[in-house]
N, C-alpha and C positions, 0 to 999 in steps of 0.2 A: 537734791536727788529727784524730785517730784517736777521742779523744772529742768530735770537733766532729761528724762523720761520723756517729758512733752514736746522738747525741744528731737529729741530722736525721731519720735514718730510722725513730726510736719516733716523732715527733714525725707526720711523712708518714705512718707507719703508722697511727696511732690516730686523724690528721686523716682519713685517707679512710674510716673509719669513721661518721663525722660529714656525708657527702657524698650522695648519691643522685644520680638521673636519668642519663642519656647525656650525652657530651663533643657539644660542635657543632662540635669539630674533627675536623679527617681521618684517615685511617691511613696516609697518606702516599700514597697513590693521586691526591689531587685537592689537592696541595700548590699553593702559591701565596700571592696575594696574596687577603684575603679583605675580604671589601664588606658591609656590611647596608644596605639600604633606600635604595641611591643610585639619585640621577637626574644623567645623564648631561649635562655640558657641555663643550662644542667648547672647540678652539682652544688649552690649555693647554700653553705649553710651555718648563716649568724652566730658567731659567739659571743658578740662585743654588743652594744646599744647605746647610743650616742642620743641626747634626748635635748632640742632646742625649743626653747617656746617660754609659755604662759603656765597660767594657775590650772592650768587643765592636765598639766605637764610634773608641775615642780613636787618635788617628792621634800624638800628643806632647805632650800638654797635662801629664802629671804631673812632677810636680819629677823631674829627671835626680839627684839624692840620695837620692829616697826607690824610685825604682819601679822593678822587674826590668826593663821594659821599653826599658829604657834600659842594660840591660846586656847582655855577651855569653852565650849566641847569639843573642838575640833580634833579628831585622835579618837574618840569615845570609843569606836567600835575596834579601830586598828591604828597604832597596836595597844589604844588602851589610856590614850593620854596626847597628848597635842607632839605632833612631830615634826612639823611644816608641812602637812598635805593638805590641799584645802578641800574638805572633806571630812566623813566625819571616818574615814578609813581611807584604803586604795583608790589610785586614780589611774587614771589610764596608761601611764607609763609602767603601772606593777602589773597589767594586765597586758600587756604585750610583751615584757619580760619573760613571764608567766607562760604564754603563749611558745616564746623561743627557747622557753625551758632553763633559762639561767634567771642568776638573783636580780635586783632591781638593779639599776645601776645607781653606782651613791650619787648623793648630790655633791657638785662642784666646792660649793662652802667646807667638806668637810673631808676635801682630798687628801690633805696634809694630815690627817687626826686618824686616817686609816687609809694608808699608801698601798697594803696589799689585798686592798679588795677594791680595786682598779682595774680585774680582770674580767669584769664583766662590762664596762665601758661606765661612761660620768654622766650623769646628769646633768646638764646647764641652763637648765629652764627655770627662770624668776617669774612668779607670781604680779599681776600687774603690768607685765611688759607687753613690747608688739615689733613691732619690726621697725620703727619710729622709737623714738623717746614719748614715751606717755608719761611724762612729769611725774612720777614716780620714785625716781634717782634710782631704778635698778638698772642693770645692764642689760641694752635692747637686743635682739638678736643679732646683728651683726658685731655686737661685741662679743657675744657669746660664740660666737662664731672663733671670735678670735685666743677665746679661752682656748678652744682644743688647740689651735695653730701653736700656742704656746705649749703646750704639753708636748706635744711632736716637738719642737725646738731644744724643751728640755728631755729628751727621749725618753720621755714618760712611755708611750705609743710609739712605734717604728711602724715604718712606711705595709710593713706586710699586716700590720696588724687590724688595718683598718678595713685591709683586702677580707676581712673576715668579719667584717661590720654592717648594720643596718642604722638609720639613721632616723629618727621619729620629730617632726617638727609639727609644732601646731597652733595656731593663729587663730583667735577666739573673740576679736572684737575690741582688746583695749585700744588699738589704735583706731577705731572707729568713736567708742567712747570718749575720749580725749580730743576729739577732734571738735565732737558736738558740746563739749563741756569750756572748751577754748573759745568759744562763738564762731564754729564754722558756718560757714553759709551753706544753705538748701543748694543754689547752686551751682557751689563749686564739690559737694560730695559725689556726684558721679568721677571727677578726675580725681578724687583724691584715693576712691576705691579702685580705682585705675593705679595710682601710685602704689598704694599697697600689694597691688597682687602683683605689681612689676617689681616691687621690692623682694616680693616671696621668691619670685623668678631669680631675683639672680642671688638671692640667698641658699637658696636648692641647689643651684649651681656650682657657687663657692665650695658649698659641704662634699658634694661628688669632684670637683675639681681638687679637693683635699685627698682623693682615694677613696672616700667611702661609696663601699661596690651600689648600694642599695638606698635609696631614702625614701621615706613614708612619709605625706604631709596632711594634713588633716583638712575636710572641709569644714568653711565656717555651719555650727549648730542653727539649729532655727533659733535664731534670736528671739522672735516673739513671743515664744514658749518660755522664757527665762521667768521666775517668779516675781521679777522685779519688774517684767512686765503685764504679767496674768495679775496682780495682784489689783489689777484695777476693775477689774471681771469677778472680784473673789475668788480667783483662782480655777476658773472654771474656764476659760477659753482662752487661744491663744491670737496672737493679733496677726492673720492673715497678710496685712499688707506687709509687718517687716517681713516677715518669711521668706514672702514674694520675692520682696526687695532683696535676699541674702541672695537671692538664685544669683543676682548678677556678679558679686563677690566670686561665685563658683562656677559659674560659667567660665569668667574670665582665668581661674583657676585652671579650669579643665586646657584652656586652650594655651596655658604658656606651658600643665605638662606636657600637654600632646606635643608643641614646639621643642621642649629638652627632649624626647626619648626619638624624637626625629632629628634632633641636630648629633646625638649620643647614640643613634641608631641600635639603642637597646631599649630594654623595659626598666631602666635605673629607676625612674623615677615614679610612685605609684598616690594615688589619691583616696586617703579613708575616709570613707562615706557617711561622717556625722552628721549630716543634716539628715538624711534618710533611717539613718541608725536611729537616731534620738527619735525621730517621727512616727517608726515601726516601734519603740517600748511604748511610746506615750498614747498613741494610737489603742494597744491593747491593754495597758495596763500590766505591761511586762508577764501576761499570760503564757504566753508563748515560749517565754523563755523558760518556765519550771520553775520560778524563782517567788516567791511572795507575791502578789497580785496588789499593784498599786493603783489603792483606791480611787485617792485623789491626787493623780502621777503631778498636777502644776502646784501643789501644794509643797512647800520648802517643808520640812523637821524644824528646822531651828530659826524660830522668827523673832525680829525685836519687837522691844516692847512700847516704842515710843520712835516718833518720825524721825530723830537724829541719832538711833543708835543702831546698832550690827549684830548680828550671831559674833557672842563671844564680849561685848561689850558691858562694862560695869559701871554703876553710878560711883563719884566721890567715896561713896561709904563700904563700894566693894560690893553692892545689890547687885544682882543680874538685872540688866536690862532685856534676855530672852526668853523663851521659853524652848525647850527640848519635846520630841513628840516621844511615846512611852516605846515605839517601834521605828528605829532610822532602815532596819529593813524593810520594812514597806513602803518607804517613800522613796519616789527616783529621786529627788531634788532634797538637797541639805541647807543650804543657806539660800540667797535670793539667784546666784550664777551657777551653785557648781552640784551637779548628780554625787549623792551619796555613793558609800561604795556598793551596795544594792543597787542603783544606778548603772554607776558604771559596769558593773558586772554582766548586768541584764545588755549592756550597748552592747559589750564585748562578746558576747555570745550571738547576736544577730551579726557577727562581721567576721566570727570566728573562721568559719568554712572558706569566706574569700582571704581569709588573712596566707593561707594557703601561697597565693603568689609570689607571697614573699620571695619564695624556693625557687620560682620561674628564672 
């Protein structure tokens, strides 16, 4: 991990070398949901939620054998016990549910186990994945992709039903991870974040080319700010240069949506502002939001206790190899990746107001 870590930051280091111009993102001032080149139409209004992505996303889809998120503490706060969120509660899929006023939608794992709560759309988002195979063995996004196409075939969903659908996709970095843990080259990672976002592109696409009227895709967070990488700062500062480096990630984001909503000559397709989002909680210490005041916002809840073990991890004898902080609401960050749902709650309230668009 410690030479995963090192290996990222020569890698971001020497990549932002290779970059020029200004980010068209924000400094967290004008967070939100972000739009290029839409024209506004009446009348939209989601009852379905269709959810593709990562651990930032998965509400219980990964095998309860393989994934922390399914072990203790993970669950502590919501609902109470480990459920597959990785978190130690809600994640951002139950907070845009939330938002559109219907239930979470289930996870894909457990469609078969309750067929009539399918009415508020599926989850298909595995923890670990990317738009790429991240060695993982979960299903990447373009297979999940193919999960819904399969429920339409089996007319699980009819063609009108999606006309009534928003779409949540979100891209968080494992396939950047896997790429510098594979021995990618310095290099070749400007083209291969080029690959990715052109992967995103015609992933967005496929999902709207399915019918679904609406899709929301997430930018990449500031990465440097993750505890796995403050933690070298004693959690006290965030590493500037990947940061930097993410802007290109969302640059190139910004400009294949501006390409779909000019080739779809609507607003289908929209951009949620998490690198700006995360950067306005952390910035204040989630003051702003009303919510608990996060002391030490780079500081994780649930740390291990030793260089090879996890939030959630136990020796031979069944010891905790972690420790739990006595308050997960006052911490943004729960494990070394993922915002507690304090956290999350605090992001979702600085986005809340632009989430608004949706409706456009």
């Amino acid at each position: 991990m410690e030479l995963q870590r090192i290996l990222s930051y020569v890698f971001f280091l020497l990549f932002l070398l290779t970059i020029s111009g200004e980010s068209v993102w924000g400094n967290g001032e004008n967070q939100g949901m972000k739009t290029v080149n839409c024209q506004k139409s009446s009348g939209f209004r989601p009852t379905k939620l269709f959810v593709f992505g990562d651990s930032y996303a998965d509400t219980g889809n990964n095998p309860k054998s393989l994934a922390s998120s399914w072990k203790t503490p993970y669950g502590l706060t919501f609902p109470g016990k480990p459920a597959g969120r990785y978190s130690d509660g809600r994640v951002l899929t139950d907070y845009l549910a939330r938002f559109m006023g219907i239930k979470s939608p289930l996870p894909y794992q457990w469609r078969k186990y309750a067929p009539n709560k399918l009415r508020s759309g599926v989850n298909f988002a595995y923890g670990g994945t990317g738009v790429f195979d991240t060695g993982n063995f979960q299903p990447n996004m373009s297979t999940q992709i193919g999960f819904l196409e399969g429920l339409i075939e089996d007319s699980v969903y009819a063609k009108w039903d999606l006309k009534s659908a928003l779409a949540l996709v979100t891209v968080s970095g494992n396939d950047y991870a896997a790429y510098t843990s594979s021995g990618g080259s310095e290099q070749g990672l400007p083209t291969f974040i080029t690959r990715v976002v052109n992967q995103i592109s015609i992933n967005l696409k496929r999902i709207h080319d399915i019918g679904i009227r609406r899709v929301v895709v997430g930018g990449l967070q500031p990465l440097g700010c993750l505890p796995q990488i403050t933690v070298s700062s004693s959690y006290n500062q965030c590493n500037d240069t990947q940061n930097l480096a993410v802007n290109f990630h969302n640059q190139l984001l910004q400009q294949v949506v501006a390409t779909l909503n000019n080739n779809t000559n609507s607003s289908a397709f929209l951009i949620l502002d998490l690198f700006s989002s995360f950067n306005t909680v952390l910035k204040n210490k989630g003051e702003f939001t009303g919510s608990l005041r996060f002391d030490t916002p780079l500081k994780p809840c649930c740390v291990a206790t030793t260089s090879d073990s996890n939030c959630g991890s136990l020796d031979e004898n069944g010891k905790q190899l972690y420790t739990v902080c006595s308050k997960p609401e006052g911490t943004f960050f729960w494990d070394t990746v993922h915002p507690t749902q304090a956290g999350w709650r605090a992001v979702y309230l600085t986005l809340r107001s632009s989430l608004n668009q949706i409706y456009y």
